[in-house]
MIGUVEX-43535 format. One record per atom (N, C-alpha, C): x, y, z. Coordinates in steps of 0.02 Angstrom, whole numbers, plus 50000, padded with zeros to 5 digits. Last residue first. Layout:
BEGIN
XYZ
...
END
This chain:
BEGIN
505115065849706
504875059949699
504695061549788
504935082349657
505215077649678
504845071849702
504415091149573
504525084149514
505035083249591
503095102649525
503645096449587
503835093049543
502915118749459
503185112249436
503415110149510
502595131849492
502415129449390
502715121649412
501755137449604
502245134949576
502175130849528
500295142849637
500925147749662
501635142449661
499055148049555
499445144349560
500215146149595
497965154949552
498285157249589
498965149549592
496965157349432
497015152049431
497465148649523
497665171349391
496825167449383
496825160449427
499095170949392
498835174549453
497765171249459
499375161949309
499665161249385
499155163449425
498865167149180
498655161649216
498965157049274
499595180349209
498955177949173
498845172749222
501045175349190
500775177949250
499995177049245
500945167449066
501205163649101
500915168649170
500635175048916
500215171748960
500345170849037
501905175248871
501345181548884
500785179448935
502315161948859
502785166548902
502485173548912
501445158148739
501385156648828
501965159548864
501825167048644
501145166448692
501225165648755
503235163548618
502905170648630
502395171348683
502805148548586
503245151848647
503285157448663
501265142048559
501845145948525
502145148748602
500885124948553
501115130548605
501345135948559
500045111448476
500315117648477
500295124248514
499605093548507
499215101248520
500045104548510
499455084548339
499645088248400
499165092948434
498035072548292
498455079648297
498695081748358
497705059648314
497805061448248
498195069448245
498195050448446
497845054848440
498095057648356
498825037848503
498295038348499
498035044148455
499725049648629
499635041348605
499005041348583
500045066148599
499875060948633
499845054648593
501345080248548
500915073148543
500595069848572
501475096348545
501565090548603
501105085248576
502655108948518
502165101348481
502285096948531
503075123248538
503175117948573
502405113948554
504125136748464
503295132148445
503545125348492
505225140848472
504875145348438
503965139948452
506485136548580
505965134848534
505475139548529
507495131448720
507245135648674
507015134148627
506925117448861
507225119048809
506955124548723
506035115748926
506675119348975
507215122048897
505135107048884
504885113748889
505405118648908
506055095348899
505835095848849
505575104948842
506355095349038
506615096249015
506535099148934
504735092349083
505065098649131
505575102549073
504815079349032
504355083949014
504625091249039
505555073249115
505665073049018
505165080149000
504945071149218
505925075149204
505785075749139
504085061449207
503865069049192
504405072349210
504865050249074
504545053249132
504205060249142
504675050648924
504615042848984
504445043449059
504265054948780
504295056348857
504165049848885
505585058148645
505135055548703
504995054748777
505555073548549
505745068248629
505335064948639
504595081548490
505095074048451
505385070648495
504175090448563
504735092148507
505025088648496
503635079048658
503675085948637
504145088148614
502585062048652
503255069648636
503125073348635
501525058348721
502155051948670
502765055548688
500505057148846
501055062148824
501225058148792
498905051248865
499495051748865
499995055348813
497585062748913
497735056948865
498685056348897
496685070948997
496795062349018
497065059648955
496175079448858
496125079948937
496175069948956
496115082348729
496775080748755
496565080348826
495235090648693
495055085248687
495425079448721
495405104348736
495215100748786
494865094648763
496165112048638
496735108648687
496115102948752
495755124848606
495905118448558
496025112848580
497025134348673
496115134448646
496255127148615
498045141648767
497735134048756
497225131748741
497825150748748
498485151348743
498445143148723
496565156948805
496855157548781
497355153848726
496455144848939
496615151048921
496675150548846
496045132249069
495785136649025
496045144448993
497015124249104
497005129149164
496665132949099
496595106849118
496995114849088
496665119549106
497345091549160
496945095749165
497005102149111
498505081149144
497785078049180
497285083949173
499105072449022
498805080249031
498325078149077
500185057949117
499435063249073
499535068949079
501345048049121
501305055049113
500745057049067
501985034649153
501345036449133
501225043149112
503665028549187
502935032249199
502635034749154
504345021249091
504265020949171
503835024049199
504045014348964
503965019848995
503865019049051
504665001548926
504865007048879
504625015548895
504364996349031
505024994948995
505185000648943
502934996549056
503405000949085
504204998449085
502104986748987
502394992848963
502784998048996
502284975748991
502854975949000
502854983348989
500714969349016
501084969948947
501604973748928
500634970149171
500444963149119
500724963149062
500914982749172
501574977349216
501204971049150
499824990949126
500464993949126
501104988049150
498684988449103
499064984349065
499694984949078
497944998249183
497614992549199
498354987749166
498505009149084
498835008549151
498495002349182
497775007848971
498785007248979
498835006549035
496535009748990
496735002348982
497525002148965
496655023949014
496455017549068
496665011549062
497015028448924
497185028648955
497255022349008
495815025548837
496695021948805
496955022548860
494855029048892
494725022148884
495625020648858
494525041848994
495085040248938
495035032748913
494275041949142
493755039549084
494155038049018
494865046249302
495085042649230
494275040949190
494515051049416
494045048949405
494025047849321
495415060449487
495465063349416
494715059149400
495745052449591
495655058549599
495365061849540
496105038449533
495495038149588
495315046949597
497425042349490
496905037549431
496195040349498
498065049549583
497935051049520
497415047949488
498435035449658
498175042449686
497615046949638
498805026249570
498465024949588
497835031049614
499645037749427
499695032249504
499025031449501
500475046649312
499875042649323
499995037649371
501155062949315
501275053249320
500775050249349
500415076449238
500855074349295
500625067149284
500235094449186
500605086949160
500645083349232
499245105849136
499555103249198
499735095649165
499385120349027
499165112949022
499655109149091
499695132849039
498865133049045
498865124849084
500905132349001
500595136048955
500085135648952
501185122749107
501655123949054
501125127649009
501685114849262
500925117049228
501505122149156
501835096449313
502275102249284
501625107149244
501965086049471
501655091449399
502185095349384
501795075949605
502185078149574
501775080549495
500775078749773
500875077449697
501315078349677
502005072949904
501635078349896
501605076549801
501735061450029
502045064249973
501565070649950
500955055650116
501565057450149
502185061450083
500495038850015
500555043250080
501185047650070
499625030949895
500255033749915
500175038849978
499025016149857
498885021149883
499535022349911
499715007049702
499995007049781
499415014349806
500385005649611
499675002949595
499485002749673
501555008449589
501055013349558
500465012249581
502174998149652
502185002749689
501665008849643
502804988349533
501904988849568
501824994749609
503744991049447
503354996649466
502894993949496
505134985449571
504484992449529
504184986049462
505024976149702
504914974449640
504664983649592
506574974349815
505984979049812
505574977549735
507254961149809
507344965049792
506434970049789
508104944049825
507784945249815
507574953249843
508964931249734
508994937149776
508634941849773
508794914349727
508364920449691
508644927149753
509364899349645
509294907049715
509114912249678
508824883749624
509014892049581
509014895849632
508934867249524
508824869149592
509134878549588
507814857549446
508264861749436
508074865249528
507464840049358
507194845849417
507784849749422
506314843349192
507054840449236
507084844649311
505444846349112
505464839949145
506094838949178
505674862249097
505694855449026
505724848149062
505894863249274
505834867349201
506064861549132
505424862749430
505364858349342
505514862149319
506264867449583
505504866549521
505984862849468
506484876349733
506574868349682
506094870149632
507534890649767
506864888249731
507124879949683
507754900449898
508184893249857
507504888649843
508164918349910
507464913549943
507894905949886
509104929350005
508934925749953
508234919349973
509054947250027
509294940450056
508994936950022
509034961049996
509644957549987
509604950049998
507574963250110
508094964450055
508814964550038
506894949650204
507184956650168
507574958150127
505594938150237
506454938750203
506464948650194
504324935450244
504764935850303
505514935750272
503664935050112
503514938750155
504094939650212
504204921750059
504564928550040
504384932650090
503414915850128
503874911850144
504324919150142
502164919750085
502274919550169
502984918650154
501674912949965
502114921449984
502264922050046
500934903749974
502024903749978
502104910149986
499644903850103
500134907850058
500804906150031
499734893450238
499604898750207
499904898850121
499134881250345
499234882550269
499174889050252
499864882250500
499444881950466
499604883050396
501104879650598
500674876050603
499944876650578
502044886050538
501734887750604
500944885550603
501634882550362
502124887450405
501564888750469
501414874350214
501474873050298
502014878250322
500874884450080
501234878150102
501184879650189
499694885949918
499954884550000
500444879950013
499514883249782
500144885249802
500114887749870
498964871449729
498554877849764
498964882049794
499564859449756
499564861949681
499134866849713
500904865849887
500684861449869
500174864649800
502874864449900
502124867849885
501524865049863
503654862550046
503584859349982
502924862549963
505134872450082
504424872650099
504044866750040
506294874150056
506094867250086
505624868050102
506334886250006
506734887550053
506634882950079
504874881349913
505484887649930
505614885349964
504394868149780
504724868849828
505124876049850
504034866749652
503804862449697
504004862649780
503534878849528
503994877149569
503634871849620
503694874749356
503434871949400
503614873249455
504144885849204
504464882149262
503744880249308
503334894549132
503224888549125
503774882049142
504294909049116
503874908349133
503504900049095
505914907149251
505494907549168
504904904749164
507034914149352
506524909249341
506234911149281
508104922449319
508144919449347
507524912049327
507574932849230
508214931449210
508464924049242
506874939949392
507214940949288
507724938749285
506474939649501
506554933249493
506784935249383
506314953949549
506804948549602
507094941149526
505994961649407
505764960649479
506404956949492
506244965849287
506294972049348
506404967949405
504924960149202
505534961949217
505444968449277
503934944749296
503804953749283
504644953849279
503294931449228
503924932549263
504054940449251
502034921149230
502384928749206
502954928749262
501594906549272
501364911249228
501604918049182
502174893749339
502184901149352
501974902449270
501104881749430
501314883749368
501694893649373
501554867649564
501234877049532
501764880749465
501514856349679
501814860549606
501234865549602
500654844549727
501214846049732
501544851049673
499884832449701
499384838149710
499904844049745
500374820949632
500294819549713
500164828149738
500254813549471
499974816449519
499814816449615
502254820949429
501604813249463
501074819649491
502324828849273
502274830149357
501904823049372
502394833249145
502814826849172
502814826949239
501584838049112
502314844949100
502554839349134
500554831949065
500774834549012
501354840549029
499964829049188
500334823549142
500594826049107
499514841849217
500034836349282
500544833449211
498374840849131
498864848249146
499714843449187
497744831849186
497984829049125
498604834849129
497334835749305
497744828849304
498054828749252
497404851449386
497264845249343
497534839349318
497934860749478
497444851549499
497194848149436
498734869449494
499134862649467
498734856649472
498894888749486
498674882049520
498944875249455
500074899249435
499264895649414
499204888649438
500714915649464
500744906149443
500164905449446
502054928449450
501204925949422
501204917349460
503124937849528
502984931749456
502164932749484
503964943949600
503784947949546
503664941849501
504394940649704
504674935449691
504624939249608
504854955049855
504244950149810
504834946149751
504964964149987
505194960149937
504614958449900
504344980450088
504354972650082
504894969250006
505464990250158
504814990250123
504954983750138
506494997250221
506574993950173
505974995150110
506895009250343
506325003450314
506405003750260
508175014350436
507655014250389
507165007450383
508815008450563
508905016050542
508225020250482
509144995550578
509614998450534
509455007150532
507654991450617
508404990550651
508934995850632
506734990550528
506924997050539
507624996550588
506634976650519
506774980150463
507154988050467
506104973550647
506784971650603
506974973750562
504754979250627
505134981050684
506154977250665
504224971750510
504204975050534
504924981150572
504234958250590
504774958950507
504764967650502
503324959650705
504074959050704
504734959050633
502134958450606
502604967250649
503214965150670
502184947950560
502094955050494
502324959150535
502054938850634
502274939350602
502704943150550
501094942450712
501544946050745
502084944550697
499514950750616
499904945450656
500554949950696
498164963450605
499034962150597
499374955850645
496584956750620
497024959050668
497724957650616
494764958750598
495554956450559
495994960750606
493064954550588
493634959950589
494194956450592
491524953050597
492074950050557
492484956250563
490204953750643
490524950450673
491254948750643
489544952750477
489354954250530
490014951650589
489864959050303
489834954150351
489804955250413
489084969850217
489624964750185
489824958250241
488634982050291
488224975750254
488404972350217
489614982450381
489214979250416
488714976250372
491264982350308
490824985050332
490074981850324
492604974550381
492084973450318
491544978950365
494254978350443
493594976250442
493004977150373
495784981550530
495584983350479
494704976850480
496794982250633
496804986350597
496184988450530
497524978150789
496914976150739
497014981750707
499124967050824
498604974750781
497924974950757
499254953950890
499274958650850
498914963650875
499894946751017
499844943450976
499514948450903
500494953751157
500314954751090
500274948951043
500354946551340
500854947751263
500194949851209
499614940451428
499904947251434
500404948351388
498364934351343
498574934251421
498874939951425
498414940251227
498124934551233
498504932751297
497774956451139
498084951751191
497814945051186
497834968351036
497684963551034
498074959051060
498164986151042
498514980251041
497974973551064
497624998250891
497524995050953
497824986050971
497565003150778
498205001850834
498404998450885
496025011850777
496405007450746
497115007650781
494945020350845
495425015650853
495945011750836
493655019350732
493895023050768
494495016350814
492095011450699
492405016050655
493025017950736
492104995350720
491725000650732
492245004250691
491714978350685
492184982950689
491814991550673
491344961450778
491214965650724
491714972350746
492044947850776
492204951650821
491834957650752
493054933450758
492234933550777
492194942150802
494424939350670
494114938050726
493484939250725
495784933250569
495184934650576
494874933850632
497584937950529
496964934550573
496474937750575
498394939650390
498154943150437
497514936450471
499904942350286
499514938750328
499144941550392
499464954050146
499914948850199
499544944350230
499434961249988
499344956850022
499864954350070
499504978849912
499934972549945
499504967150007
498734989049856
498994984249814
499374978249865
498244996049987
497474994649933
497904989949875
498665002950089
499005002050032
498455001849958
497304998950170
497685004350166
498025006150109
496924986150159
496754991250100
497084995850110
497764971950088
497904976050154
497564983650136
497124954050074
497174963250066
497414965450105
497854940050151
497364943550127
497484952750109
497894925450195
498414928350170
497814934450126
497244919850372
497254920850295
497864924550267
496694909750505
497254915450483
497404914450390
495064910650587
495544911250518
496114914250531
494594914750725
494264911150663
494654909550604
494974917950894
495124917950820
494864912450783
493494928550944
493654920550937
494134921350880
493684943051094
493434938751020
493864932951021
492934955751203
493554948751181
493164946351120
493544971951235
493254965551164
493414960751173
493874988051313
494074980351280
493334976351264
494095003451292
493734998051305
493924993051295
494685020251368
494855012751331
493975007751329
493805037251353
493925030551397
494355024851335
493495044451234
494015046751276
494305041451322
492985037651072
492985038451140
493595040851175
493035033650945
493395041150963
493355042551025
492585021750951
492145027950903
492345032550917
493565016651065
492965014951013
492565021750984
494935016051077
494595017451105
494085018851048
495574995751153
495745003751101
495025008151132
495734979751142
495694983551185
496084992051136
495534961951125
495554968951091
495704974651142
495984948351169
495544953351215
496034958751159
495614931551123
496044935351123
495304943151150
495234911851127
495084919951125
495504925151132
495444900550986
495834902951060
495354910851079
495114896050870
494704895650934
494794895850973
496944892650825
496304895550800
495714890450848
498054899750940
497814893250898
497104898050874
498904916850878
498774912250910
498184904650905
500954916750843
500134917850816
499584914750855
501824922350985
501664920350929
500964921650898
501704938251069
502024932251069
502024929151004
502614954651120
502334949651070
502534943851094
502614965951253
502854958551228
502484956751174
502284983151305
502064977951292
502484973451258
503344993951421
503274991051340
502784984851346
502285005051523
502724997551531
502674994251482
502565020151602
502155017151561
502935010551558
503295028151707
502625023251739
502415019851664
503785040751586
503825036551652
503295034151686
503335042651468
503595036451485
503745033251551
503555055151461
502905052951455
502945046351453
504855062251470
504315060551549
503635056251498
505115063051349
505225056751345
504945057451436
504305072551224
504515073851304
504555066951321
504055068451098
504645073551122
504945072951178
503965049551064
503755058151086
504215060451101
503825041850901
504295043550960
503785048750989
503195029250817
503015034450847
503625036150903
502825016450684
503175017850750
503245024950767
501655007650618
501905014250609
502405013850680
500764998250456
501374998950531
501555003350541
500744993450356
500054997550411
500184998250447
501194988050265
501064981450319
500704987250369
501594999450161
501254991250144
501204984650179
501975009250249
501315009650230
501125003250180
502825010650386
502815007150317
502135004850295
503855022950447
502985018250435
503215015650382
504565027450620
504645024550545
503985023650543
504085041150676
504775040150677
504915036250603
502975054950707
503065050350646
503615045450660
503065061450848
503075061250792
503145053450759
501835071950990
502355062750957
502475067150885
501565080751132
501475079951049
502085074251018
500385076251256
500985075051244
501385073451159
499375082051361
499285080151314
500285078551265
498955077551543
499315084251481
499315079851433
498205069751613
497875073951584
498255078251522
498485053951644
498545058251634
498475065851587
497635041351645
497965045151725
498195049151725
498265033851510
497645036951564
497915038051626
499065046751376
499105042951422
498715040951484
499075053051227
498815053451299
498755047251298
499855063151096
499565056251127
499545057651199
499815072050927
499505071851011
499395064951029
500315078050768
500125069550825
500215071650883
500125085450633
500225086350717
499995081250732
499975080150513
500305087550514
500545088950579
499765065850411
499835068150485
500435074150488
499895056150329
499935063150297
499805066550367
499545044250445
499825045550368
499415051650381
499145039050546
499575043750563
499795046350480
498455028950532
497955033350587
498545040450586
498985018450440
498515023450432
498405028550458
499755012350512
500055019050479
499565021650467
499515009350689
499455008250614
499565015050578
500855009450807
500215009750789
500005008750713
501805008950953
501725005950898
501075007950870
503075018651024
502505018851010
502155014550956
504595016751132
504285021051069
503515018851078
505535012651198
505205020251234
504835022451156
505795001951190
506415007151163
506055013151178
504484992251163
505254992651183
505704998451164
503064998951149
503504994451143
504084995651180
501225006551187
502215007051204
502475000351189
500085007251062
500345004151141
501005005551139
498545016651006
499465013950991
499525009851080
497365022950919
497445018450967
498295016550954
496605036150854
496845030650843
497115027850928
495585050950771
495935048150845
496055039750810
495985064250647
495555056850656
496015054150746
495665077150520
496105075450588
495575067550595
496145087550395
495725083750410
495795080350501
496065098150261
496315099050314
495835092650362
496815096350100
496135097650136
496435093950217
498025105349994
497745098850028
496985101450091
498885114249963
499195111750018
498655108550023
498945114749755
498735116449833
498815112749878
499675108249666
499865117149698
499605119349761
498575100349602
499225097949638
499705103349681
497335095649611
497405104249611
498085101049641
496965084949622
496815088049560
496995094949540
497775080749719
497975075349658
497705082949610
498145086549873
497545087349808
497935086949744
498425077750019
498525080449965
498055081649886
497705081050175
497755074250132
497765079650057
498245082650322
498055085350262
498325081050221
497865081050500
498085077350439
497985082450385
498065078250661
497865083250608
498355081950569
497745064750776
497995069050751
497625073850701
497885057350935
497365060750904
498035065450864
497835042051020
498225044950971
497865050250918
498055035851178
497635035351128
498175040451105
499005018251233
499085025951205
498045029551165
499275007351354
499045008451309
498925016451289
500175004251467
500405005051400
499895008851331
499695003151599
500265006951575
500525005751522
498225000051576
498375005351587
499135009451586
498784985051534
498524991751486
498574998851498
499054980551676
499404981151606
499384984251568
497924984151720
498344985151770
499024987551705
496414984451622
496784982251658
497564986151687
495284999351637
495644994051598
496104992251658
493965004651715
494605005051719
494754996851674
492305011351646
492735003251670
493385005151667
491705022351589
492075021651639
492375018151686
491255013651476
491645020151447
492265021451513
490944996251496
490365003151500
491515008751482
491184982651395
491364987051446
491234994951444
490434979351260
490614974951326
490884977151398
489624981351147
490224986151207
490194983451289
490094970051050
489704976151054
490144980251107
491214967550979
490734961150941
490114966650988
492584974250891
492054976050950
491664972450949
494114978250851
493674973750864
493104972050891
494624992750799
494604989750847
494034983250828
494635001250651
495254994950677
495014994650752
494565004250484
494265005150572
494554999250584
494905016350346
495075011250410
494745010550472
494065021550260
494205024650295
494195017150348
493515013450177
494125016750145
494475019950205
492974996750200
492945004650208
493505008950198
493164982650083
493384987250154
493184995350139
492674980249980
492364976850031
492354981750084
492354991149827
492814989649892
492314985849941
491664982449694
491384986949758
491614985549793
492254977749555
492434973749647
492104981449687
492184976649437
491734969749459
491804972049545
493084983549389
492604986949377
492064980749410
494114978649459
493984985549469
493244985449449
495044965349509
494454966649459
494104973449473
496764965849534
496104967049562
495704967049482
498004949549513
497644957049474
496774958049494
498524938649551
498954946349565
498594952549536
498034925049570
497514932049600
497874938749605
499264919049577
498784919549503
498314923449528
500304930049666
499804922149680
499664924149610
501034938549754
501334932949730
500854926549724
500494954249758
500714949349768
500794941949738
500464971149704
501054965949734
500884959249774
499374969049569
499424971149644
500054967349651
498594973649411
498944970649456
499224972749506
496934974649366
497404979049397
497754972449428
495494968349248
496284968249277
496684974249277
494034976349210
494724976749188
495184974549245
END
């Protein structure tokens, strides 16, 4: 089954039931081709005054038990000092993070950081510490550009949780437009290095004399490819690091379309294109997004911002073929992208302002939130995500195939969210009721539900009998309101639930 992802290619939808994650779920981010430097090798002169290790304690939220505070977890990471006395590292190593500890070498006290900005769809994290002495003698690291491909570059973090640094050198091999799994829905640009990848580290700054050229963050595990690991450009952290200028983070943009390559000849002839292997078909045009209303679906574009595209919809940026999404990639929000293309054989010239896209963000691993539910007379309600779909371990075949369909067949026009019975708190009160497990909500008492506010509200309101419909299904389930207001300590105290409802976003 097709899942669509935020990005901007005819490859906008994962194959789930075909794709055994490549990447390890659990991020590893140093580069290691082996261990090239013994544990008690002093790092360089440079490193030593920048480079961070980063040990925290995490609790990662319970989708299935949404009431409860989560399983208690901790992991070490790798960061370097930037400019402004802060801390750069991947979001991963710091998401849902309860306490962050960083150390510095040469020195023994341990020094507690916080969170400052992340943006969990480029894996980016920035870090303040309390005690700003933990800066003195340390020296911001420089970005430079991307670097040539068969240049070497020197990794450097601390490997499998080690206490010492180590460094790596590796070959760049590729710069691609590729997954980001963290997120697990948004594609960027990332470099590939000759360089296999251990568990531990991730953050770690990736040199090429004495500037950054990236992040390593992320790798194939060992019986998927050997020697293969991936570094954050500087591309992606300086948009990054701009973004938060202002105070916040944005997120990224998108163009919210589809397209479909352009190499056929006769395909060419028949929308009036010469063949000079130039153009791309768009396919869908998602409402909501940047481009409604604007572009339509069976325009040609041949050209962003004077980028000319070619029929594989790469174009020339810094002196390699990437992605057009590259082009959007480096814009923010509010600012416009100036699209050439065909539409009915004539060439048309269009600005596109361009805008956070919902809903892919469903299709997003979510951090740093806490579930949102409502539990109502046994029966737990809550908005179907990505989180949700992978916790619950969805089988519902209607279910499933609404939310696989949920952007491809507009259905979040008429429902912004998804809202399952994801569970029931067995009682009583709710006999009858466990065929209904994973279906979707239509109504309750003739409302329709679009969100889970609807739902909160719907039950908020007096009634002798609360009829709750699903999609699909030949019979309500039936509440009597007596009951479950008899019930309601009952199955607090069994069950120990200690709040009937989140609903903040």
């Amino acid at each position: 089954m097709f899942r669509p992802i935020r990005i901007l290619s005819v490859f906008s939808k994962l194959l789930r039931a075909a794709a055994p994650a490549p990447f390890h779920r659990v991020l590893l981010a140093t580069l290691l081709a082996a261990s090239l430097a013994a544990s008690s090798q002093a790092a360089p002169d440079l490193i030593r005054k920048s480079l961070v290790r980063i040990q925290t304690s995490s609790q990662e939220p319970d989708y299935s038990v949404p009431w409860n505070a989560g399983r208690i977890g901790g992991g070490i990471g790798a960061g370097f000092v930037i400019s402004g006395n802060r801390i750069m590292t991947n979001a991963h190593v710091v998401s849902d993070a309860r306490y962050i500890v960083v150390d510095k070498l040469g020195d023994p006290q341990p020094y507690t950081a916080r969170v400052k900005y992340i943006g969990h769809d480029c894996d980016l994290a920035v870090l303040d510490v309390e005690d700003p002495t933990f800066f003195k003698g340390m020296e911001p690291l420089e970005f430079d550009g991307i670097p040539e491909i068969e240049s070497s570059v020197m990794v450097y973090g601390y490997p499998i949780g080690g206490d010492r640094p180590s460094v790596t050198r590796g070959i760049v091999s590729r710069v691609d437009f590729q997954q980001y799994s963290h997120s697990g829905a948004d594609a960027h640009l990332v470099i590939q290095i000759d360089a296999a990848i251990n568990p531990g580290n991730s953050g770690g700054p990736v040199l090429q004399g004495s500037k950054v050229v990236g992040v390593a963050f992320q790798g194939y595990s060992g019986d998927v490819a050997q020697n293969t690991g991936y570094m954050i450009p500087t591309p992606v952290i300086t948009r990054f690091l701009t973004d938060i200028e202002d105070g916040k983070y944005d997120h990224y943009v998108d163009l919210a379309i589809s397209y479909f390559p352009l190499f056929n000849p006769a395909a060419r002839a028949a929308l009036g294109l010469e063949n000079d292997d130039h153009g791309v078909l768009i396919g869908s045009v998602f409402a909501g997004g940047s481009s409604e209303g604007i572009l339509k679906k069976g325009d040609v574009i041949m050209a962003i911002d004077g980028h000319a595209i070619t029929s594989d919809g790469s174009v020339e940026m810094d002196g390699s073929p990437v992605e057009m999404a590259e082009i959007v990639e480096r814009k923010f929000k509010g600012e416009e992208v100036r699209i050439e293309l065909i539409r009915d054989g004539k060439p048309l010239s269009l600005t596109v302002p361009l805008k956070n896209p919902y809903p892919f963000d469903l299709f997003s691993n979510a951090y740093d939130v806490k579930p949102r539910y409502v539990v109502f007379g046994g029966l737990i309600f809550q908005p179907l995500d990505e989180n949700l779909f992978n916790a619950m371990r969805i089988t519902n075949q209607r279910t499933s195939y609404y939310f696989d369909h949920f952007i491809e067949d507009d259905l979040y026009k008429e429902r912004p969210e998804i809202v399952i019975l994801s569970n029931i708190l067995s009682d009583p009160v709710n006999a009858y009721a466990d065929e209904f497990r994973q279906s979707i909500v239509d109504t309750i008492n003739g409302k329709k539900i679009k969100t889970l506010a609807d739902v909160a509200s719907a039950f908020a309101q007096p009634a002798d009998y609360y009829v709750i419909e699903f999609l699909g299904a030949s019979r309500p389930v039936v509440l009597e309101a007596k009951a479950v207001a008899a019930a309601r300590d009952r199955i607090m105290s069994r069950y120990q639930v200690n709040a009937e409802s989140n609903l903040k976003k």
